[in-house]
C-alpha angles and dihedrals in degrees: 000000000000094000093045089055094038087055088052094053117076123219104310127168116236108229110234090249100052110078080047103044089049102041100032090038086217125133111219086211109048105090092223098056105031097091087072095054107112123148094199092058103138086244090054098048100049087042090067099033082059089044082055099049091046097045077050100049091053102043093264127135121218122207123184123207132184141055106317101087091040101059101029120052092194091052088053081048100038085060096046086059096051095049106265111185094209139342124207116198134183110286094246084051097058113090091043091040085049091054091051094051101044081050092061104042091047081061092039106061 
């Protein structure tokens, strides 16, 4: 199912927010819940690195945007090591979000 609806979807950037927000049901912004809010929760992180392997497996790239990969430097490797496509980050973020991700790809062959 996954795979039918990933090949009818053209090439689309997660937000940031998004893998968290579906799989953790937590709004970032609802100051009841936000203190749940964590990208880098174990069900979040195999959820897009399964989003990645089945946009790959069916000729599909994946992008990420937002503020993961800018504020956290093992967010920007963790997704070079499941396959991220591209990755667009915050202007001010750039140079530091750049050296994270050459690093892991230098160890990541």
């Amino acid at each position: 199912m996954a795979a039918a609806r990933t090949r009818s979807v053209g090439r689309r950037p997660l937000t940031g927010n998004d893998p968290t927000q579906l799989t953790l049901g937590v709004d970032r912004d609802s100051d009841r819940l936000a203190h749940l809010f964590d990208e880098r929760n174990p069900a979040v992180t195999r959820r897009i690195e399964s989003l990645i392997a089945t946009a790959h497996a069916v000729g599909r790239t994946v992008g990420l945007c937002g503020q993961p990969p800018c504020k956290d430097p093992e967010f920007a490797r963790f997704l070079v090591e499941a396959g991220i496509d591209s990755v667009s980050v915050t202007p001010d973020s750039f140079a530091a979000v750049k050296r994270h991700v050459v690093a892991a790809e230098a160890d990541n062959p």
